[in-house]
N, CA and C atoms as a LAMMPS dump frame, in Angstrom:
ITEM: TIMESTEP
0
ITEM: NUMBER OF ATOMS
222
ITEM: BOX BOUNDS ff ff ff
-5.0000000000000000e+02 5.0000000000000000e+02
-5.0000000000000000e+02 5.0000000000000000e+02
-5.0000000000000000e+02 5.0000000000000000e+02
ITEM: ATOMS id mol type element x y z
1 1 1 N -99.517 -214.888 -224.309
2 1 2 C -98.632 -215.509 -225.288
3 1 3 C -97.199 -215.047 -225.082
4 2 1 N -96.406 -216.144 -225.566
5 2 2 C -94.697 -215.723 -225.34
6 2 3 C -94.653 -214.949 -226.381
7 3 1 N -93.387 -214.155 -226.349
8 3 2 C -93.042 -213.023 -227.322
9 3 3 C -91.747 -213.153 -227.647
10 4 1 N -91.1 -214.263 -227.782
11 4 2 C -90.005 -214.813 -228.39
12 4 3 C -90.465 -216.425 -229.471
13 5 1 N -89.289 -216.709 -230.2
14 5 2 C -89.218 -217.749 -230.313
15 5 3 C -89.723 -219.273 -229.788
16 6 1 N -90.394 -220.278 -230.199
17 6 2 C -90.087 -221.449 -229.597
18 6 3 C -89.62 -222.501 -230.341
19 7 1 N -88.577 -223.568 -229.628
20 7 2 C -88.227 -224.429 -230.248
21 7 3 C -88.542 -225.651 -229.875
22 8 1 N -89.211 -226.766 -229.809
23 8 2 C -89.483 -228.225 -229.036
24 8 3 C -88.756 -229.535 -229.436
25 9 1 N -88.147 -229.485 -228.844
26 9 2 C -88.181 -231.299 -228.708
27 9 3 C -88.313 -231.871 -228.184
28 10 1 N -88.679 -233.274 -229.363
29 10 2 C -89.332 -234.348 -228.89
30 10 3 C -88.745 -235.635 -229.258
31 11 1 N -89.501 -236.7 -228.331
32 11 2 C -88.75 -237.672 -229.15
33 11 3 C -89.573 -238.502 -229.631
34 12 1 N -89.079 -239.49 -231.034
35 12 2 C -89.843 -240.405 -232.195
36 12 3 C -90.966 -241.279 -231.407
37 13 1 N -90.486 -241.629 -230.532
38 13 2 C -90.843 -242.954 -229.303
39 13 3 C -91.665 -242.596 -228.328
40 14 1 N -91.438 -241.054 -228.079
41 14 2 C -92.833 -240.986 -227.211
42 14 3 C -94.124 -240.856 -226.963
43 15 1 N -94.844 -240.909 -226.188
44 15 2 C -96.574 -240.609 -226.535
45 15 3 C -96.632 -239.592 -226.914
46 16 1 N -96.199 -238.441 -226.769
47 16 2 C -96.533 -237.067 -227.199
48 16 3 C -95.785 -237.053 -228.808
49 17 1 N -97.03 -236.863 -229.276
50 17 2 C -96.872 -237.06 -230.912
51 17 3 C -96.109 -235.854 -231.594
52 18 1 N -95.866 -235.581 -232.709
53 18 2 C -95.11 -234.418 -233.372
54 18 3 C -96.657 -233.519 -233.421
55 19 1 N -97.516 -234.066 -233.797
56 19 2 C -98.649 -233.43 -233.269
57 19 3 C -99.348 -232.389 -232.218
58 20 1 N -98.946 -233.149 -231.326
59 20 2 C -99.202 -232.673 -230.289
60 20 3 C -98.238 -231.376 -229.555
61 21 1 N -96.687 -231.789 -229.992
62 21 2 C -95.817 -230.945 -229.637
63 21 3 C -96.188 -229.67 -230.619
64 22 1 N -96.629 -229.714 -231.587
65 22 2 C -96.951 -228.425 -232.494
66 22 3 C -97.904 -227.556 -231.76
67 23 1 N -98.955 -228.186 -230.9
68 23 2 C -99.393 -227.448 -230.141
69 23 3 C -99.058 -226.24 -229.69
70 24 1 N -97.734 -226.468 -229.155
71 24 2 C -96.933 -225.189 -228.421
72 24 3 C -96.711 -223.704 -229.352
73 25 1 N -97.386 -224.006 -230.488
74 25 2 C -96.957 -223.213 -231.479
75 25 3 C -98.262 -221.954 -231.754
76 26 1 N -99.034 -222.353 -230.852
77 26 2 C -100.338 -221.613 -230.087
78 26 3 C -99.965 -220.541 -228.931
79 27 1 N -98.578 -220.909 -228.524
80 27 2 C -98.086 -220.268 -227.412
81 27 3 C -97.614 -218.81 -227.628
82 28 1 N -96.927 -218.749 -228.628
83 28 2 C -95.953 -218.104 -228.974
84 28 3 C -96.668 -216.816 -230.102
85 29 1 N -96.236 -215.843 -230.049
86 29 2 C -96.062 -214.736 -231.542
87 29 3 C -94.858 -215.127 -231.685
88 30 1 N -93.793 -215.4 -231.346
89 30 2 C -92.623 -215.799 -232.351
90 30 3 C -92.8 -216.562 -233.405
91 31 1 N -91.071 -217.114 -233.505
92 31 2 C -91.495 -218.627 -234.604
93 31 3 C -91.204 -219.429 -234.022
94 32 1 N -91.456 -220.882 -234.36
95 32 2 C -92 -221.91 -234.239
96 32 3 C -91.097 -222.946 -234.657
97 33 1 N -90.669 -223.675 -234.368
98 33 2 C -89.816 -224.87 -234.956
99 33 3 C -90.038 -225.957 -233.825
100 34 1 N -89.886 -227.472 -234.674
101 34 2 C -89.613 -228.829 -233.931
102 34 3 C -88.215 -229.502 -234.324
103 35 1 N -87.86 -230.114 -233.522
104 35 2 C -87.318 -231.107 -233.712
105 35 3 C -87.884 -232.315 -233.304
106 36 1 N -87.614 -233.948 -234.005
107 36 2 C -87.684 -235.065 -233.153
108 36 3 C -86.69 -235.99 -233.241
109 37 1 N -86.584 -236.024 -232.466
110 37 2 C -84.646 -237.249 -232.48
111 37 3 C -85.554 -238.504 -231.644
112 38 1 N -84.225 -239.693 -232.454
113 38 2 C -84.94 -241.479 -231.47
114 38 3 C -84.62 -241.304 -230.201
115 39 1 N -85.744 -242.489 -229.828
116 39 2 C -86.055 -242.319 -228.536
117 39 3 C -87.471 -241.869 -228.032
118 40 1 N -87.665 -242.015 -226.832
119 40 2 C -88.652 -241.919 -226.088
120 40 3 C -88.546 -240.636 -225.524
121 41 1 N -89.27 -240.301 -224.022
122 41 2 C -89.372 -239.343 -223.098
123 41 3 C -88.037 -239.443 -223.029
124 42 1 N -87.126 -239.607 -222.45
125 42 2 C -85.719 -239.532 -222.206
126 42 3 C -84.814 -239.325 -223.645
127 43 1 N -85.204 -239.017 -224.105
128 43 2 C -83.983 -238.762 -225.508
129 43 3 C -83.072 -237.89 -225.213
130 44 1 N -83.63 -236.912 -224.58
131 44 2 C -82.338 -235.976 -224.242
132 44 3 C -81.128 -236.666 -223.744
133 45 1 N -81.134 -237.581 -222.75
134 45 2 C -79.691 -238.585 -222.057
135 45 3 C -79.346 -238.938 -223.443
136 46 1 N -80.081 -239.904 -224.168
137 46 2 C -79.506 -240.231 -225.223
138 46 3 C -78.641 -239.468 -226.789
139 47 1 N -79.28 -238.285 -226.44
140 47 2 C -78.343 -237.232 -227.506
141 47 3 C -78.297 -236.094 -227.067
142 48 1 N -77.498 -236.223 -225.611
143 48 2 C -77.296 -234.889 -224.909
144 48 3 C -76.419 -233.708 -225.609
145 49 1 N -75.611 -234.605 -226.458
146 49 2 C -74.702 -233.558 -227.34
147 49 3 C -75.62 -232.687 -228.494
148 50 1 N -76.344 -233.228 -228.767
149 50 2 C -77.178 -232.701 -230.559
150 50 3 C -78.444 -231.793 -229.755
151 51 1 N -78.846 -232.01 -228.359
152 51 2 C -79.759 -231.32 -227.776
153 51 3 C -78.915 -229.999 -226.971
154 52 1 N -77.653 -229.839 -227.076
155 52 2 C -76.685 -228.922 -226.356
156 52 3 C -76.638 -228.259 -227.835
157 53 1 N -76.475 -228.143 -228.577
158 53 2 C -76.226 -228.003 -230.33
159 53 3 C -77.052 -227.679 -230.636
160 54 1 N -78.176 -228.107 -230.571
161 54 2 C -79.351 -227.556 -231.348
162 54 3 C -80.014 -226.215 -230.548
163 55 1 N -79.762 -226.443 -228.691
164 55 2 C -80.164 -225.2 -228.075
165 55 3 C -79.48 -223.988 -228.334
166 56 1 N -78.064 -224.41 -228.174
167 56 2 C -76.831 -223.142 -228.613
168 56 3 C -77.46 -222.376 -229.877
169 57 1 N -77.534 -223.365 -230.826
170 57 2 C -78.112 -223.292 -232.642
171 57 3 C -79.026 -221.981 -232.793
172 58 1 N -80.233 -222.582 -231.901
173 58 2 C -81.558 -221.265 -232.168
174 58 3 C -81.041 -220.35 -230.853
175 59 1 N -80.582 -220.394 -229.97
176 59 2 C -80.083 -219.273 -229.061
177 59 3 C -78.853 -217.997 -229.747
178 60 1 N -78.553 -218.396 -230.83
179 60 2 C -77.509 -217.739 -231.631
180 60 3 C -77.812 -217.485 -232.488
181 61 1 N -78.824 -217.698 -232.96
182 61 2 C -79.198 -217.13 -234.069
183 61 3 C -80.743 -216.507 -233.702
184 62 1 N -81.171 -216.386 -232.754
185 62 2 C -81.968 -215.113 -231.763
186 62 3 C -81.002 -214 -231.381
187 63 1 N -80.534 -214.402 -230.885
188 63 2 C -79.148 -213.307 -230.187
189 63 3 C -78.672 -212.536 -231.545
190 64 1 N -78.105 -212.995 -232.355
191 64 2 C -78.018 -211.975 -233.725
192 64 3 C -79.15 -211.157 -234.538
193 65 1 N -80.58 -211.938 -234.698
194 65 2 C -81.616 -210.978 -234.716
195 65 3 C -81.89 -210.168 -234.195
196 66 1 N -81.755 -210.53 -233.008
197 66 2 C -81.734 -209.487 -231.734
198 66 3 C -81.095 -208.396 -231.75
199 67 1 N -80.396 -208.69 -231.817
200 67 2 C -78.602 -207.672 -232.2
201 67 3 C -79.02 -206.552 -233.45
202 68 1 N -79.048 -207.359 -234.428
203 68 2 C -79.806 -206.375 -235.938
204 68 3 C -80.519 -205.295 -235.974
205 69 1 N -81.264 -206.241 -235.286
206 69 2 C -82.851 -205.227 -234.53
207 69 3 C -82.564 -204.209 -234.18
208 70 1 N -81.731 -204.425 -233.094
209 70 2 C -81.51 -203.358 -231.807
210 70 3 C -80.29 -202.863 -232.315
211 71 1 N -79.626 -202.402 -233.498
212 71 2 C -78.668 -201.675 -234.016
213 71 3 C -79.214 -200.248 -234.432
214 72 1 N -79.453 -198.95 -234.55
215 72 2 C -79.432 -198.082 -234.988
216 72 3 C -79.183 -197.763 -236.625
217 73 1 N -79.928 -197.509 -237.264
218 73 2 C -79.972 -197.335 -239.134
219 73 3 C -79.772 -195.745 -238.907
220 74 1 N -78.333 -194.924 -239.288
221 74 2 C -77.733 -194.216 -239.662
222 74 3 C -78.437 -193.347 -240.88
């Protein structure tokens, strides 16, 4: 099992159901989150900006848990 976070997206339109993408949530001891934006298999071309945004999003706000964590309590 991964030992971070996972985040998935998917898209409304494709065969792989919100269902199915939850799957991945078997993978992980982290946490777990979906997204699904319109569109099919290719959604990413179609909202390359909100899929750049949303990766930054949970990568920054890991990186500050992270950070917390790994601070020293005085």
């Amino acid at each position: 099992l991964l030992n971070c976070p996972v985040h998935v997206l998917g898209g409304k339109e494709d065969r792989a159901t919100t269902e199915q993408l939850i799957g991945w949530s078997k993978e992980t001891l982290g946490s777990f989150s979906v997204d699904m934006m319109t569109g099919g298999h290719f959604f990413i071309h179609e909202h390359e900006a909100r899929v750049i945004r949303t990766i930054k999003t949970h990568l920054e706000v890991h990186h500050r848990r992270h950070a917390q964590a790994a601070t020293p309590a005085f």
